[in-house]
N, C-alpha and C positions, 0 to 999 in steps of 0.2 A: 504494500500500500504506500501510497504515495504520500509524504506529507506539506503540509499546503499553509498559504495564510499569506497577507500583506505585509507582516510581523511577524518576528520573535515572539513568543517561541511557535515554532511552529507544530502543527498538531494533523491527526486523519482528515478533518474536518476541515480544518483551517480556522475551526469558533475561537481559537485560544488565542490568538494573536492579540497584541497589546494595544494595535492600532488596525481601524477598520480601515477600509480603502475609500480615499478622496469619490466624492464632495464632501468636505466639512460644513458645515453651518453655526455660524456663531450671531448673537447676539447678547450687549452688554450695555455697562455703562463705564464712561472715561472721563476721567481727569488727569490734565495735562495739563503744563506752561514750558511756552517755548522760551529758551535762553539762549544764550553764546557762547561761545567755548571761544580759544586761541585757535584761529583759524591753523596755524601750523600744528597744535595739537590734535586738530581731526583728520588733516592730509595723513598724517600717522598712522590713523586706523583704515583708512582706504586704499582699498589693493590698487594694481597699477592701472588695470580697467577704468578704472573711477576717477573722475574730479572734482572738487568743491563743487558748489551750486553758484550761481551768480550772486550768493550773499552768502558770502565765507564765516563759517563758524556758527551758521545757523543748528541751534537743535532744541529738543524736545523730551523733558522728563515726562513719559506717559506710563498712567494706571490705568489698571482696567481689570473689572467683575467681570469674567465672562459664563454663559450659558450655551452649550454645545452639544452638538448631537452630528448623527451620519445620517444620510438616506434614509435609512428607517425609522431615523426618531427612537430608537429602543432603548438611545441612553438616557430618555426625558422620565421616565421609568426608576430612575435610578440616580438620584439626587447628588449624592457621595461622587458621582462620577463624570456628572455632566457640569460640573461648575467648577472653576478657578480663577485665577487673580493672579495677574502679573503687572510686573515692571520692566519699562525699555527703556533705554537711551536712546534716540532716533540722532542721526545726522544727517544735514542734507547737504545731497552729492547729484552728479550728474553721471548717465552712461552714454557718449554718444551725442549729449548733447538734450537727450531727456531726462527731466529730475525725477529725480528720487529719493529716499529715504535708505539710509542703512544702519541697522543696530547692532553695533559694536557689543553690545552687556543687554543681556536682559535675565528675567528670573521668574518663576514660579512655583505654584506651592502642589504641583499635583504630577503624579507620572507620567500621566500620559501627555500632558500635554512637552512636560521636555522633551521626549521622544518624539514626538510630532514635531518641535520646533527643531529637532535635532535630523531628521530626515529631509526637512526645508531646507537646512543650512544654517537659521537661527541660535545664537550659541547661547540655548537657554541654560540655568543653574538653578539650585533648591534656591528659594527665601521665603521668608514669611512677610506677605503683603497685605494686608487690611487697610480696608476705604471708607469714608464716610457717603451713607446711604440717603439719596432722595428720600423723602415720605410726600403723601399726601393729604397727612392730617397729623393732628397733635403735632407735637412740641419738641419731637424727641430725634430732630432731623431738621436738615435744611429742606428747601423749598426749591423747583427749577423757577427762580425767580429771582428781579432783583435784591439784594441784599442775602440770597441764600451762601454760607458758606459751606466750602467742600473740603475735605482734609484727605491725604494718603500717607502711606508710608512702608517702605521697605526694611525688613531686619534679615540678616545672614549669619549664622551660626548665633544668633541672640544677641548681634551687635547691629543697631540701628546704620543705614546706610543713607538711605534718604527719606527724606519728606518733601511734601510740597501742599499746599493751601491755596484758594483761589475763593474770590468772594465777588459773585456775580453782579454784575452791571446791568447787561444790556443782549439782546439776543444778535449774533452777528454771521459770518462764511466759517465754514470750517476752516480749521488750522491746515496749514499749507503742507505742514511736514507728515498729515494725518489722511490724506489727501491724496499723494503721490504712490508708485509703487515703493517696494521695499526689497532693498535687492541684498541677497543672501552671499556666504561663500558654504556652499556645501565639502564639507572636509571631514575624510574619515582615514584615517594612519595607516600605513602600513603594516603587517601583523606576519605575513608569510614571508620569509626569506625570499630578496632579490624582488617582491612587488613592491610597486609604487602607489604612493596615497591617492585615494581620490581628492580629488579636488579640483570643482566647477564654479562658476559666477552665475547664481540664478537669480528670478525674481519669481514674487511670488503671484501669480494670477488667480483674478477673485473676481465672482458678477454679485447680483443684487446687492451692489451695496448701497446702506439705508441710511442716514442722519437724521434722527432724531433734532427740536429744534436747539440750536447751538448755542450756549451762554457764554459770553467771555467777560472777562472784568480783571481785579488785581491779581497778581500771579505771587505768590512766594514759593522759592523753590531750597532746601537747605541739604548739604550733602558731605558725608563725613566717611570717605572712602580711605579710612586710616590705612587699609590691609595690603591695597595694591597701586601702585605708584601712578601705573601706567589709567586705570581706573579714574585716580586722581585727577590727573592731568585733564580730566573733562569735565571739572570744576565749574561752576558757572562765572563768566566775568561780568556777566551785564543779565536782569533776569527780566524776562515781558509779559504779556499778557495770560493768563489763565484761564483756561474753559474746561465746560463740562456739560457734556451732552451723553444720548445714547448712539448706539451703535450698529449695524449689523452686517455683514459678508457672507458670499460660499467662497470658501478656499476650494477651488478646482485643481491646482496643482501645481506645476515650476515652469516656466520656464528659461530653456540656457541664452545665456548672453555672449557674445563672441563664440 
């Protein structure tokens, strides 16, 4: 018998695999504020395919609650497994002369979805993310309104990494860097004597996607990447606007660049 599956591990069936096969379907809610980085600190993180965007050192600390499922919806069934919460770095680059976003760091609290961002190319990692939630009554939450504030925050091995806070103004266009595709490097090591690593420049392709209506207003973003130097170096020098809206995509799959 043959054994089968999109994923590890593989099984008769192919039911046990850890990742179902694309389309994905997400929908969420996001908070972000774009900042600046030292434009030569992000050339740094951009392979040689890549260039700055036409506003060098542009980026974006974004959270996000997400709600996920496959084709079948079978994971909406099963709560534990359809929802997670992550953090990215976004920068914005150009390939070709079209923009893009690329995320150098990002992080999540759940396995499957590392794996997933790890088959993308996304170089997700554990952390513990928690965000402050809309309501739509009582007390006990901000509002999608103005004066509503929003708070996130990132911890890795139980050390605080970042936060960020955004306190609504005014409904406005989606954030640019939230907007653009997001292009990947898919990298997996060599393991067999005398092979060579993969490693491709993808992006990632996605249709319906949704916005919800977008708030922006004041942005605070604070970041305390004691652990890793190179991490550091993506400090914010100048920090801007913050928003918080919802969300939605189907990740359909990769495509290769060059």
């Amino acid at each position: 018998m043959t054994l089968t599956g999109y994923s590890l591990p593989l099984s008769p069936s192919g039911a046990s695999s850890s990742l179902t096969c694309p389309p994905w379907f997400f929908s969420g809610e996001v908070v972000m504020v774009d900042y600046r980085v030292d434009p030569a600190a992000a050339a740094r993180f951009l392979p040689p395919e890549l260039e700055l965007g036409p506003d060098p050192g542009a980026a974006a600390a974004v959270f996000a609650e997400w709600q996920w499922c496959s084709a079948n919806g079978a994971e909406l069934d099963d709560p534990a497994g359809c929802r997670f919460s992550e953090f990215l770095i976004l920068l914005g680059c150009t390939f070709g002369g079209e923009p893009m976003a690329r995320a150098p760091y990002a992080w999540v609290d759940q396995a499957v979805p590392l794996m997933r961002g790890w088959v993308q190319g996304m170089p997700k990692q554990f952390g513990s993310v928690h965000m402050t939630r809309p309501v739509q009554v009582g007390r006990a939450g901000p509002r999608m309104a103005a004066g509503g504030r929003f708070a996130a925050g990132l911890a890795v091995r139980d050390r605080r990494v970042a936060e960020v806070s955004v306190t609504l103004a005014e409904q406005g266009e989606p954030p640019h860097l939230h907007a653009v595709p997001l292009v990947h490097s898919r990298y997996f090591p060599a393991w067999v004597p005398g092979e060579k690593p993969l490693h491709q420049l993808v992006s990632s392709e996605v249709s319906d996607v949704e916005f919800g209506p977008v708030w922006r207003g004041a942005g605070e973003f604070r970041f305390f990447p004691s652990a890793d130097p190179d991490l550091a170096s993506l400090a914010p020098v100048e920090v801007g606007a913050g928003y918080a809206f919802t969300y939605a995509e189907t990740l359909v799959g990769g495509r290769r660049l060059g």
